[in-house]
ZAMARFI-719970 format. One record per residue (C-alpha): x, y, z; residue in three letters; chain. Coordinates in nm, 2 decimals. Each point is the difference from the previous one (the first is absolute). Example, Ala and Ser with C-alpha at 12.3 -4.5 7.8 and 13.67 -1.06 7.14 Angstrom:
REM ZAMARFI-719970
[[1.23, -0.45, 0.78], ALA, A]
[[0.14, 0.34, -0.07], SER, A]
***
This chain:
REM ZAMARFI-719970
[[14.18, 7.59, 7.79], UNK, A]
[[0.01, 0.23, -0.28], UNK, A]
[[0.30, 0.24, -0.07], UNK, A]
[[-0.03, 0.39, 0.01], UNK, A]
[[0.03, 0.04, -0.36], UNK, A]
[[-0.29, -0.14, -0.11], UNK, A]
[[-0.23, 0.23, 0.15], UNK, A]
[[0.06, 0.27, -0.18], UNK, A]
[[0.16, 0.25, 0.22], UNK, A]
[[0.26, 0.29, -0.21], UNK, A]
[[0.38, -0.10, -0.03], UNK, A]
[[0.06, 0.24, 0.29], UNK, A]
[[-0.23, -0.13, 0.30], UNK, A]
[[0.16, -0.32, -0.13], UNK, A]
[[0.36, 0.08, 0.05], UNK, A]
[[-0.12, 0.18, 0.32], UNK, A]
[[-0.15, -0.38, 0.15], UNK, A]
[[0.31, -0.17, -0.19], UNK, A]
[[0.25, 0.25, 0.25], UNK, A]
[[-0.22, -0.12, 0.32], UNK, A]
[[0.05, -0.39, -0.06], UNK, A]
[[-0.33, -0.13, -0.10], UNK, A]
[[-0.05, -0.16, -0.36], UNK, A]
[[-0.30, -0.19, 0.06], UNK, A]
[[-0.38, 0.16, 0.10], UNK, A]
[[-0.19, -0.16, 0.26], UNK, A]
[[-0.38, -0.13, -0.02], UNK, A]
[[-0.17, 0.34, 0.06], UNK, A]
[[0.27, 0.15, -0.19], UNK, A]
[[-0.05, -0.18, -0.29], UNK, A]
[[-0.35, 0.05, -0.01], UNK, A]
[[-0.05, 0.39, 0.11], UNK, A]
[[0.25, 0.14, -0.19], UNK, A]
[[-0.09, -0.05, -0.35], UNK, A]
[[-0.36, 0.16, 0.08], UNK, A]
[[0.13, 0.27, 0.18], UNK, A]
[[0.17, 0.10, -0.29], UNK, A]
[[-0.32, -0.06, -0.19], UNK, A]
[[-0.11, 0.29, 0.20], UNK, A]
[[-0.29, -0.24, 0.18], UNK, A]
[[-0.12, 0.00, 0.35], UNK, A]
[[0.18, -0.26, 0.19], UNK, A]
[[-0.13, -0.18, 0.32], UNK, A]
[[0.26, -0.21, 0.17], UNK, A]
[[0.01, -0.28, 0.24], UNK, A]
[[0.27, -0.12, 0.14], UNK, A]
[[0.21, -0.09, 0.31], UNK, A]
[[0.30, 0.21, 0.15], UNK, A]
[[0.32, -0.09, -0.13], UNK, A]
[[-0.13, -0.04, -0.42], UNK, A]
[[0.16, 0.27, -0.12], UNK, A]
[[-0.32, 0.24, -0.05], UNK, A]
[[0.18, 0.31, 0.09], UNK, A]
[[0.19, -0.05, -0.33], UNK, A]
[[-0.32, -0.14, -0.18], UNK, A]
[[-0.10, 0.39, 0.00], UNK, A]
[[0.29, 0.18, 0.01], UNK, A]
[[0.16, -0.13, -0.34], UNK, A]
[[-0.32, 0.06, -0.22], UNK, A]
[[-0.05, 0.39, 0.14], UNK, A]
[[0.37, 0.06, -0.03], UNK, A]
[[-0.08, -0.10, -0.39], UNK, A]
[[-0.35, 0.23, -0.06], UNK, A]
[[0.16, 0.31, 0.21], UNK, A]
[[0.31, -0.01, -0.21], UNK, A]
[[-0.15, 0.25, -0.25], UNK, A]
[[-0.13, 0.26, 0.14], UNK, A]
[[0.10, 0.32, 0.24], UNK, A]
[[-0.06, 0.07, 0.31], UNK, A]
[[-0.25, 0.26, 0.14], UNK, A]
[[0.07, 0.25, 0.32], UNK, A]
[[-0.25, -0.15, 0.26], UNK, A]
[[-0.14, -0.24, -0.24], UNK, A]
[[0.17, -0.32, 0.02], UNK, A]
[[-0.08, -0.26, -0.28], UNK, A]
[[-0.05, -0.30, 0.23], UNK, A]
[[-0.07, -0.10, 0.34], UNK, A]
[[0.11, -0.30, 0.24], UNK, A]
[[-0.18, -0.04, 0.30], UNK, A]
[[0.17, -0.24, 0.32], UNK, A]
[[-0.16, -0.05, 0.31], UNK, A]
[[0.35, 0.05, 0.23], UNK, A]
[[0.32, 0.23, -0.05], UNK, A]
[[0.23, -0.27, -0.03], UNK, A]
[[-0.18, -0.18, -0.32], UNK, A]
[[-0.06, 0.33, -0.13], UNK, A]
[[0.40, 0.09, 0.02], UNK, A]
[[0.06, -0.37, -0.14], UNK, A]
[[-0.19, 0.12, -0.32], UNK, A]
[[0.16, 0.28, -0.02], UNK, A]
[[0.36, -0.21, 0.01], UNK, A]
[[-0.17, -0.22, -0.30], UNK, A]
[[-0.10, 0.29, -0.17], UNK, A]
[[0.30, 0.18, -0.02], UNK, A]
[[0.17, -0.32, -0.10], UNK, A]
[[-0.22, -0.06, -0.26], UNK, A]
[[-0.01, 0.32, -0.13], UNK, A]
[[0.35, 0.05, -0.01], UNK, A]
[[0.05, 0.06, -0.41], UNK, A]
[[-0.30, 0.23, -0.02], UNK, A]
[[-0.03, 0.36, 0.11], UNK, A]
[[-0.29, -0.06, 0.19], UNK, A]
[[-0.03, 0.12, 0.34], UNK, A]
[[-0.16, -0.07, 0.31], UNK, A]
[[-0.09, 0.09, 0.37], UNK, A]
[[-0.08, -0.20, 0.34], UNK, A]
[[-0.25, 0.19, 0.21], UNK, A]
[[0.00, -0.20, 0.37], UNK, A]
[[-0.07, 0.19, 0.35], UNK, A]
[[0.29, -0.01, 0.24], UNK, A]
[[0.21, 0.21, -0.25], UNK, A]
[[0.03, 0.38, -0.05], UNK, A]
[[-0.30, 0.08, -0.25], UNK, A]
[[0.25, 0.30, -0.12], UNK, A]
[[0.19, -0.23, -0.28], UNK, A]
[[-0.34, -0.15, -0.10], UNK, A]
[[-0.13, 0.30, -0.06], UNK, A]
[[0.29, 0.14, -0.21], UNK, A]
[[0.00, -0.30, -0.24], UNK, A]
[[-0.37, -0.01, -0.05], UNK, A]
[[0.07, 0.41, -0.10], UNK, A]
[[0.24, -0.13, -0.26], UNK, A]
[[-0.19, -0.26, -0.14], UNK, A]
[[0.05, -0.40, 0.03], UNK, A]
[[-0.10, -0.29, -0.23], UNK, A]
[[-0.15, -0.23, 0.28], UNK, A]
[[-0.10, 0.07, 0.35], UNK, A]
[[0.09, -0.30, 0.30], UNK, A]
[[-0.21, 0.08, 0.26], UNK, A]
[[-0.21, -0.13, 0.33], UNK, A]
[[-0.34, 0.13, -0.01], UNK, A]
[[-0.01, 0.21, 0.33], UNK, A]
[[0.30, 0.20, -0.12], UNK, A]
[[-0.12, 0.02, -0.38], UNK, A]
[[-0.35, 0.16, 0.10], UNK, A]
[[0.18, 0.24, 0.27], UNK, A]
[[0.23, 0.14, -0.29], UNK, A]
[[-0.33, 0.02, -0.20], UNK, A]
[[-0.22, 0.21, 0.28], UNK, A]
[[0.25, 0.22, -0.01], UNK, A]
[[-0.03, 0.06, -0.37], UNK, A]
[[0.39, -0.11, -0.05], UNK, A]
[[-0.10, -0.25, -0.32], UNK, A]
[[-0.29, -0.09, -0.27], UNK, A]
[[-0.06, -0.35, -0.09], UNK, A]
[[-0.24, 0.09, -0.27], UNK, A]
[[0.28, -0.09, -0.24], UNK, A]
[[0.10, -0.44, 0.15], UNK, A]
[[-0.01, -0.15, -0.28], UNK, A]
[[0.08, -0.37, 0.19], UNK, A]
[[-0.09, -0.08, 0.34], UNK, A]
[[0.15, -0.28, 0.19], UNK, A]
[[-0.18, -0.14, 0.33], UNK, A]
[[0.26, -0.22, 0.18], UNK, A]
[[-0.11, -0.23, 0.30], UNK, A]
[[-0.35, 0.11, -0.01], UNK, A]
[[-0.09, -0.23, 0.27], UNK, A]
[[0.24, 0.13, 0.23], UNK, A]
[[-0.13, 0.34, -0.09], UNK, A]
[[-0.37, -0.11, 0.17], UNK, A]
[[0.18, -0.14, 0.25], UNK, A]
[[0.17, 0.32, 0.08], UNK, A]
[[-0.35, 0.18, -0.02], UNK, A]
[[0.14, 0.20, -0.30], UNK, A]
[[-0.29, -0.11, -0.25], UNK, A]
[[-0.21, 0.32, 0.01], UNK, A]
[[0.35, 0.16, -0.08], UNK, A]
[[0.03, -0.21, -0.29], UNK, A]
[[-0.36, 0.06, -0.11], UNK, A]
[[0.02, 0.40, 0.01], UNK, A]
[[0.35, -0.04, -0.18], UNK, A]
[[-0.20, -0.21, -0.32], UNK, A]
[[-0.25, 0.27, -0.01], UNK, A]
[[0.29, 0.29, 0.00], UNK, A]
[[0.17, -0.17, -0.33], UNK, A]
[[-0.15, 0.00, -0.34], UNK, A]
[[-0.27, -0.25, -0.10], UNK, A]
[[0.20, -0.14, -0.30], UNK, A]
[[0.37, -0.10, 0.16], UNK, A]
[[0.13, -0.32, 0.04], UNK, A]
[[-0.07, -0.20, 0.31], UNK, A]
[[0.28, -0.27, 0.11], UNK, A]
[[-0.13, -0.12, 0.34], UNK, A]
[[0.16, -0.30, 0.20], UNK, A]
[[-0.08, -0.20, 0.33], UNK, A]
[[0.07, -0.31, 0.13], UNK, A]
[[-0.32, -0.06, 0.17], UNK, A]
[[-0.37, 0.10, -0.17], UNK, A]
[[-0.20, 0.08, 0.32], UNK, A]
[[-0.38, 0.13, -0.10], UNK, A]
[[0.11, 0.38, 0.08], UNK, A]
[[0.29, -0.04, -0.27], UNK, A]
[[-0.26, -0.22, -0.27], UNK, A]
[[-0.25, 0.34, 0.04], UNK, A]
[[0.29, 0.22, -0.05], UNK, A]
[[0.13, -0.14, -0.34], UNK, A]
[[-0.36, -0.04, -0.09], UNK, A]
[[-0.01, 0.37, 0.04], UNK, A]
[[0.32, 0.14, -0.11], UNK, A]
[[0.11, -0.26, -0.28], UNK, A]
[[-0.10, 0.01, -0.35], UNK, A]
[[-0.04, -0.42, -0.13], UNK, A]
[[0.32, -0.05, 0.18], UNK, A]
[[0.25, -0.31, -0.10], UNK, A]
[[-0.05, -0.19, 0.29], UNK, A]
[[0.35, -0.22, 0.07], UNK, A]
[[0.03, -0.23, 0.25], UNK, A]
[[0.34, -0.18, 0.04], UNK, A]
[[-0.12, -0.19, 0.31], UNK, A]
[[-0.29, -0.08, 0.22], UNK, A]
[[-0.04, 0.31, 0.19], UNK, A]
[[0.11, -0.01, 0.32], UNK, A]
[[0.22, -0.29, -0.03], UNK, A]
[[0.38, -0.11, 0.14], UNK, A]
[[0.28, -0.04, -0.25], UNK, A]
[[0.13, -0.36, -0.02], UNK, A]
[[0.36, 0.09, 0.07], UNK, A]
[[-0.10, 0.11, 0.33], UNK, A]
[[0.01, -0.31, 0.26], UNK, A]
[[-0.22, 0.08, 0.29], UNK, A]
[[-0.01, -0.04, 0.38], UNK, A]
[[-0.21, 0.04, 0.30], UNK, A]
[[0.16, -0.05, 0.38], UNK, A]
[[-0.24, -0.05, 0.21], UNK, A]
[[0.09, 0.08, 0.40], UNK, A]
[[-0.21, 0.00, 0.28], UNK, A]
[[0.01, 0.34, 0.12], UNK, A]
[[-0.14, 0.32, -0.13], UNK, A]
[[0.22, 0.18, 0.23], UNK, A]
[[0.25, 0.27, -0.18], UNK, A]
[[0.34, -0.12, 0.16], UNK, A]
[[-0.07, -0.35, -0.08], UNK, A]
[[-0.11, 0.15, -0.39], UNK, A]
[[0.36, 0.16, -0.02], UNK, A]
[[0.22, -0.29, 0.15], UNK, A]
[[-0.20, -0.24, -0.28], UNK, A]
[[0.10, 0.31, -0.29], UNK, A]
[[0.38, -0.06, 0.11], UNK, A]
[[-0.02, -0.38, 0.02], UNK, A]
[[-0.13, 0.04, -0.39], UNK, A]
[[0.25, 0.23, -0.07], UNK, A]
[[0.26, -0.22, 0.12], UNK, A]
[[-0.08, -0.35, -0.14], UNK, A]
[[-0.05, 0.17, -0.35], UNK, A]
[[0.28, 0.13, -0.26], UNK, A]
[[-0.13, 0.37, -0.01], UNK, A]
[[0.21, 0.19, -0.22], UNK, A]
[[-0.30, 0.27, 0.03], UNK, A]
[[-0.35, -0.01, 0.17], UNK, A]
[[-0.28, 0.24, 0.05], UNK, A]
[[-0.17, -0.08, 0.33], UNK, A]
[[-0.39, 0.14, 0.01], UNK, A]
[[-0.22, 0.11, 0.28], UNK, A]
[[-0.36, 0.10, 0.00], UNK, A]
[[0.08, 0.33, 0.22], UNK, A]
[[0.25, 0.29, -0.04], UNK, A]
[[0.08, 0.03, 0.36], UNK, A]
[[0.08, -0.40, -0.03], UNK, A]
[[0.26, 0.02, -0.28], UNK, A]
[[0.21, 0.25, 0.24], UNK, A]
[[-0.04, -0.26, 0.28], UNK, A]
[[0.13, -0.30, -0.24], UNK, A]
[[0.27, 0.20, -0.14], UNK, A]
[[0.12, 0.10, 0.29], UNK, A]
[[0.03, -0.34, 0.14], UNK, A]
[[0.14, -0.17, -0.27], UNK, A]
[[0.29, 0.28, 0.04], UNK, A]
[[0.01, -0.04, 0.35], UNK, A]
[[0.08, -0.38, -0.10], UNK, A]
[[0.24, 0.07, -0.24], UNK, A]
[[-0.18, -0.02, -0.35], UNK, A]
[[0.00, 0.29, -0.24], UNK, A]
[[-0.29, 0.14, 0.01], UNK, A]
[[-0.21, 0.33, -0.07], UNK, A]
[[-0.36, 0.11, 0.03], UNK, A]
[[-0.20, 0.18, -0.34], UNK, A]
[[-0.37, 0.10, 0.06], UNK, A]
[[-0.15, 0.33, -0.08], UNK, A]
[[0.04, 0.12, 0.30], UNK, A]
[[0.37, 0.08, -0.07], UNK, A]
[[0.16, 0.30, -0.14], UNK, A]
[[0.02, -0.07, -0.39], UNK, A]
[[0.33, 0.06, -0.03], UNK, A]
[[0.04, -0.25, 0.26], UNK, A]
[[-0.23, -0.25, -0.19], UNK, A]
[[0.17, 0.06, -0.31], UNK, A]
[[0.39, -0.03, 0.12], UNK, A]
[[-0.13, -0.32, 0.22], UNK, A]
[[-0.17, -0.14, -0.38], UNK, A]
[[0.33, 0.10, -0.17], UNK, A]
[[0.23, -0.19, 0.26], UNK, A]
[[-0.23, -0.31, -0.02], UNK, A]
[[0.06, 0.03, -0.37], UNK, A]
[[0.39, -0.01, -0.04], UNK, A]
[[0.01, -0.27, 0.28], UNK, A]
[[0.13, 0.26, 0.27], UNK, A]
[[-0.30, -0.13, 0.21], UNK, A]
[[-0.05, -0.37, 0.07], UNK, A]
[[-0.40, 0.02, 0.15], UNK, A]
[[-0.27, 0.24, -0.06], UNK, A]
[[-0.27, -0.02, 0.24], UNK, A]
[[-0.32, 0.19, -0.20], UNK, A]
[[-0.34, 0.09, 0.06], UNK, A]
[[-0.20, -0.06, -0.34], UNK, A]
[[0.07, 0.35, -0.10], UNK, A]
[[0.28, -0.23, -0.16], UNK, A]
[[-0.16, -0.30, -0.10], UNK, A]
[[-0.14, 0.09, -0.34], UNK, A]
[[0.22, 0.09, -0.32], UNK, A]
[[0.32, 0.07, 0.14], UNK, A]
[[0.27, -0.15, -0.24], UNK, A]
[[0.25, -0.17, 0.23], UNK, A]
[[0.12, -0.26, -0.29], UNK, A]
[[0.18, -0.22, 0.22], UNK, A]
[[-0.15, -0.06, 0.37], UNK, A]
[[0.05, -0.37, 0.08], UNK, A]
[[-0.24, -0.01, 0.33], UNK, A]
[[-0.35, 0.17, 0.09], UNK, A]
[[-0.10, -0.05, 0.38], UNK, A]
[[-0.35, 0.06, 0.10], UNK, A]
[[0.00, 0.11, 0.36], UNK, A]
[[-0.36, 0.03, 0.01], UNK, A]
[[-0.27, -0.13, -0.20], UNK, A]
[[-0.11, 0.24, -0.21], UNK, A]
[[-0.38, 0.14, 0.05], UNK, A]
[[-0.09, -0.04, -0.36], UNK, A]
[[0.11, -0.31, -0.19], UNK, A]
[[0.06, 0.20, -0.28], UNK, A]
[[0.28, 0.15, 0.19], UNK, A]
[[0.17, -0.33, 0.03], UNK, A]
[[0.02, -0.02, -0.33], UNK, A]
[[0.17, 0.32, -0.06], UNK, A]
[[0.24, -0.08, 0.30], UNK, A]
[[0.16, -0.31, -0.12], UNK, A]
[[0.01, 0.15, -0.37], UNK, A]
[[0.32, 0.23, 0.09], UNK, A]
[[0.19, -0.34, 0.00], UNK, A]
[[0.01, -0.25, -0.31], UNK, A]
[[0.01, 0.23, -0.26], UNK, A]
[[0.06, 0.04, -0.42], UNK, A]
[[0.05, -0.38, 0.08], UNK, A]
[[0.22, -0.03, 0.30], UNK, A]
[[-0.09, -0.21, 0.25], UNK, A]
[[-0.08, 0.13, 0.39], UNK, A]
[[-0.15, -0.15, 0.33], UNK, A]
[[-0.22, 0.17, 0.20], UNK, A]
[[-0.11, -0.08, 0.39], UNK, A]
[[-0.30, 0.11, 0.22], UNK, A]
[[-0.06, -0.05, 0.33], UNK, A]
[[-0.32, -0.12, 0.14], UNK, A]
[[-0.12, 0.04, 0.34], UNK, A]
[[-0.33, -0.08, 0.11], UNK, A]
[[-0.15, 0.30, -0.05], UNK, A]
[[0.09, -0.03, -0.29], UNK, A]
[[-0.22, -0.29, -0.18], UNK, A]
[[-0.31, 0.20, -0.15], UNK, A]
[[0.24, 0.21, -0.17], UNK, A]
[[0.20, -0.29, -0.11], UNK, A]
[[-0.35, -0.17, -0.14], UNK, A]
[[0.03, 0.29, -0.22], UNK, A]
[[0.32, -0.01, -0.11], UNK, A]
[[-0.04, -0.40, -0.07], UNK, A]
[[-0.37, 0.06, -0.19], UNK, A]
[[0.20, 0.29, -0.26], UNK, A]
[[0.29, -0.19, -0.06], UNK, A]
[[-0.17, -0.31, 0.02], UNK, A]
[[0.31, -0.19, 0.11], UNK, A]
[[0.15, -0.08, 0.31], UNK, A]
[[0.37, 0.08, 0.08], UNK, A]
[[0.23, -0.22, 0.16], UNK, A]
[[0.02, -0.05, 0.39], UNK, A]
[[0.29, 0.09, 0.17], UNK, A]
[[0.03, -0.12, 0.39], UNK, A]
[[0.25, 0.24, 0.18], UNK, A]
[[-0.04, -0.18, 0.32], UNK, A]
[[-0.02, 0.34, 0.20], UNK, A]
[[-0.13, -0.05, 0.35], UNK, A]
[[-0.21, 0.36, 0.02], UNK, A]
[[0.01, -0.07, 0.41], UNK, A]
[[0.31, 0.13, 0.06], UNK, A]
[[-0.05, 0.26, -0.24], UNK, A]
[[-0.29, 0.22, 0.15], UNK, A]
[[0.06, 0.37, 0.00], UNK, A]
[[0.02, 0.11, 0.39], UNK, A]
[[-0.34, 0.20, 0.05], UNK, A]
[[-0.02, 0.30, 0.13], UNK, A]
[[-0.08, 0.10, 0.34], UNK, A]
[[-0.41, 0.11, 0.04], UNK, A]
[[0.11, 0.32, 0.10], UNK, A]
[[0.25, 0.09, -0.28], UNK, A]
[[-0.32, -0.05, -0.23], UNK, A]
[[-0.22, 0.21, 0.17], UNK, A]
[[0.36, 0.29, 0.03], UNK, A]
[[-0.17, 0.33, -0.03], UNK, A]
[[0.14, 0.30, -0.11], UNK, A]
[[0.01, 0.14, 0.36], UNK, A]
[[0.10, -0.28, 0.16], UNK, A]
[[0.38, 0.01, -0.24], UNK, A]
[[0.07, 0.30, 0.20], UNK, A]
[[0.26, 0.02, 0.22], UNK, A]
[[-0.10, -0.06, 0.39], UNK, A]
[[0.05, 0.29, 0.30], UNK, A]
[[0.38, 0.08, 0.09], UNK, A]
[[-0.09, 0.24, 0.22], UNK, A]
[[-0.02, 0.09, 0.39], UNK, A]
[[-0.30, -0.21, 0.10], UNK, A]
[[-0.10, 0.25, 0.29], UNK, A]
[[-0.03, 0.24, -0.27], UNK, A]
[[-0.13, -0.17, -0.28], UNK, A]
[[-0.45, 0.01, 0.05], UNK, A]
[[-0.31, 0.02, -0.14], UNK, A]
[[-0.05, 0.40, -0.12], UNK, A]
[[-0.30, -0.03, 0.19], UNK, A]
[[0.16, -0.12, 0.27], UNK, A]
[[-0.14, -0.39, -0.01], UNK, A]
[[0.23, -0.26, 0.02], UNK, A]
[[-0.03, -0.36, -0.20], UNK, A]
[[-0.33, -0.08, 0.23], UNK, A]
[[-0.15, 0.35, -0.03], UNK, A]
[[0.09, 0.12, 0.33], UNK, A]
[[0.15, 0.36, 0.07], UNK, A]
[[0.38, 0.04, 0.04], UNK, A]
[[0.12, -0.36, -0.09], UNK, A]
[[0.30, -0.01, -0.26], UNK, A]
[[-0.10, -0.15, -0.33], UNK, A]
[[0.26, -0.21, -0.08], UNK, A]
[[-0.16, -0.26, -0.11], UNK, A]
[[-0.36, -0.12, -0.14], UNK, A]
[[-0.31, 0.27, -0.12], UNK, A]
[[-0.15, 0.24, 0.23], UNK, A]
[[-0.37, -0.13, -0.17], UNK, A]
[[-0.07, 0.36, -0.10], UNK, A]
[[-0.01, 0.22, -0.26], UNK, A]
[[0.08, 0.35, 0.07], UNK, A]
[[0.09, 0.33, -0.18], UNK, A]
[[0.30, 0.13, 0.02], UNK, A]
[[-0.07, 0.36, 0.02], UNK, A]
[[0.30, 0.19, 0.15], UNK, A]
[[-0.20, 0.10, 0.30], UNK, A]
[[0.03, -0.35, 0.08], UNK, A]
[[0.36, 0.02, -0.05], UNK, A]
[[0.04, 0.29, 0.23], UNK, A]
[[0.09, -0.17, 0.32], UNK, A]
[[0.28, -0.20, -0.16], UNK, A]
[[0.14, 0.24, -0.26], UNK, A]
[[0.33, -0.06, -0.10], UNK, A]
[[0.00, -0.35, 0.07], UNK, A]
[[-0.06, -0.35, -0.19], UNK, A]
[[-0.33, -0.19, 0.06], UNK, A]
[[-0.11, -0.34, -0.09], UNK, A]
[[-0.28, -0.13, -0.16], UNK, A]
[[-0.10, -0.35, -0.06], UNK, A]
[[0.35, -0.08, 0.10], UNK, A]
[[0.21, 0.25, -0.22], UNK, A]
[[0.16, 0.31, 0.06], UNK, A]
[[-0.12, 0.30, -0.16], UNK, A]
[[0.11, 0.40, 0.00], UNK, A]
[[-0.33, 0.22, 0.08], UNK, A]
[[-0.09, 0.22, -0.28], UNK, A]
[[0.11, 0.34, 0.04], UNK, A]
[[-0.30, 0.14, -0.22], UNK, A]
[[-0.38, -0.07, 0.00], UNK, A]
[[-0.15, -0.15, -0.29], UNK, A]
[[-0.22, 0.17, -0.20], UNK, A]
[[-0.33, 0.03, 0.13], UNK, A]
[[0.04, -0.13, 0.31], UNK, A]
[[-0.14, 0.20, 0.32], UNK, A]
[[0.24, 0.04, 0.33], UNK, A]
[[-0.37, 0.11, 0.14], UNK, A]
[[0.01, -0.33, 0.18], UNK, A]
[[0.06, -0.03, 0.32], UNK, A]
[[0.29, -0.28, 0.06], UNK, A]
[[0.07, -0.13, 0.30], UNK, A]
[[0.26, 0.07, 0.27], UNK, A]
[[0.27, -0.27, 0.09], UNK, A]
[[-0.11, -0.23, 0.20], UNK, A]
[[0.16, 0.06, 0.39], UNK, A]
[[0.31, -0.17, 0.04], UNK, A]
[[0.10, -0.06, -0.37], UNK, A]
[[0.32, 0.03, -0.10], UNK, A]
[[0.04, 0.28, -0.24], UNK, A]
[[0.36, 0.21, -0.09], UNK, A]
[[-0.12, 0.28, 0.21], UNK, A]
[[-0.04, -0.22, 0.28], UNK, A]
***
């Protein structure tokens, strides 16, 4: 590895990476920095976990450092696909940056849009954003970005993933022709080759790794158990918690409404656990990230909303509850552990259902991870089903059943459950459907009737419309009404 000062950053971004603990650059580091600085396009390729945050941050701390900043027009631009990597930025940024007067802002939705708003007015250096809440500031006429002089794309692929590459594509168009473009992914799908085709001008292209490829100091398993059921999924998650020395583990799920499941059950069976997916308030998300962080929380259970960028330094463990949909994901996944050159262990489990996605996984990596035998027997672990008619449970049928006086309660047309006059409906359908004009009401005003089983007050007032021209039958002889 080469150290920091031979790249050519200014004494003070070097005293500013000296006072965060790092002395030597990584691969893409070494590489992207010194043509950054050369003011070049720079297209990067690397896996999570290589330090590329930094590989862009240092070289624009360096350009913007002469220079003033602009009410509404901020100088440069970074683009993340998810709050959380966009707030990590800004965290690097601000260390970074921390013997210059530049300045900055973090536009992401979930926060008041009030303080954005105020510091674009004043006028910032370099503008941390998430595309949806960038081009909603810009509608409303709140900033110009006719004066970006750098542009950085981070985790383009998880951009497309996210459906945000139109975004991306208006946002190119809305800057000037002539800034710099520093764009990083860690896959090249076809969507993202067309887009640097488009945007890039004879871009550096830097590739640290195969794209789409596992670090080495990640050791990787696959326990396989019979069952696709979910109860026998989560007792395999705690017997891979157990037998493993997890100082701290991010446990991912394919589905939001899964990661509240598994968190809750791992609490349930003692673990420390919490759920983060983008459903959740941000403040939520972002104390939940900040726990994980100072070791305050043991397990994060995630949706992928955290699975790309996030700069957790040291988690030791990375548990796949499901197999990921796109193999690319996998990749991504296992990449929050084994990082700057720590080592990590990462688990899936693999249920039958399971195998064509697992082909995937195996073809991308193209290695096979170790075989773990937890010797579960899924019999006695079935979730109980539920009854045929819970499933079917309609909205009418949760209601509560008829307390009242049997003799009283009827049909307000005076059927009964079979359909014949004067019987008390207290229980089953009278097989008709009537109005419920208050004419029909008449001979048992005052009094609760039953329909389909339930008791009801009579409407006092006639609905709109309706016509009490009808002529509604008498009770029938014998019935038992309040008037007797």
């Amino acid at each position: 590895m080469t150290e920091f000062t031979k790249l050519g950053l200014s004494a003070s971004t070097l005293k500013a990476v000296a006072e965060t603990g790092y002395t030597e650059a990584t691969p893409i580091q070494e590489q992207a920095i010194p043509v950054a600085l050369a003011g070049r396009d720079v297209l990067g390729i690397a896996q999570t976990g290589t330090g590329k945050t930094a590989a862009f941050t240092l070289p624009m701390v360096d350009r913007l450092a002469s220079g003033f900043a602009k009410a509404r027009m901020p100088r440069a631009l970074v683009l993340a696909p998810t709050r959380e990597l966009a707030d990590q930025v800004a965290e690097s940024f601000a260390k970074y940056a921390k013997g210059t007067k530049l300045s900055w802002a973090l536009l992401i939705g979930g926060v008041s849009m009030g303080d954005q708003v105020s510091a674009l007015d004043k006028g910032v250096d370099v503008l941390i954003a998430t595309p949806g809440r960038l081009l909603d500031l810009f509608d409303r006429g709140k900033m110009l970005l006719t004066g970006v002089q750098i542009m950085v794309v981070d985790e383009a692929d998880r951009m497309l993933d996210m459906g945000f590459i139109p975004d991306i594509e208006r946002i190119f168009k809305l800057t000037p022709p002539r800034r710099q473009t520093l764009f990083f992914s860690a896959t090249m799908p076809p969507e993202i080759t067309r887009l640097t085709t488009q945007f890039l001008k004879d871009p550096t292209r830097i590739e640290v790794a195969r794209p789409a490829t596992t670090a080495d100091t990640i050791t990787q398993y696959v326990a396989p158990i019979g069952s696709a059921d979910p109860k026998a999924k989560r007792t395999a998650l705690r017997m891979l918690i157990e037998r493993s020395d997890v100082k701290n583990g991010i446990v991912f799920c394919n589905r939001k409404s899964e990661v509240d499941i598994v968190a809750k059950s791992l609490n349930v069976h003692g673990f420390d656990a919490a759920p983060i997916h983008g459903d959740l308030d941000q403040s939520l998300r972002m104390k939940t990230l900040s726990d994980f962080r100072s070791g305050e929380l043991k397990i994060l259970v995630a949706s992928d909303v955290a699975a790309r960028g996030l700069d957790i330094p040291d988690v030791s463990h990375v548990f796949n509850y499901d197999v990921p949909h796109t193999a690319d994901d996998y990749v991504h996944r296992i990449g929050r552990t084994g990082r700057a050159g720590r080592t990590g262990e990462a688990f899936m489990i693999l249920t039958p259902a399971d195998d064509r996605s697992y082909d995937k996984v195996l073809k991308l990596i193209k290695k096979t991870p170790e075989t773990l035998d937890l010797e579960l027997d899924v019999s006695e672990l079935k979730s109980t089903p539920r009854q045929k008619e819970d499933r079917k449970r309609t909205r009418r049928d949760n209601r509560p059943r008829p307390i009242a006086d049997p003799a009283v309660l009827r049909c307000h047309r005076g059927r009964g459950p079979g359909g014949s006059g004067g019987q008390p409906a207290t229980a089953g359908r009278c097989h008709r459907r009537h109005r419920r004009s208050p004419g029909s009401l008449a001979p048992f005003a005052g009094t609760w009737w039953a329909h389909d089983g339930f008791a009801r007050k009579p409407r006092t007032n006639p609905r709109p419309g309706r016509s009490r021209t009808r002529q509604e039958p008498r009770p029938q002889p014998g019935a038992h009404t309040r008037h007797g």
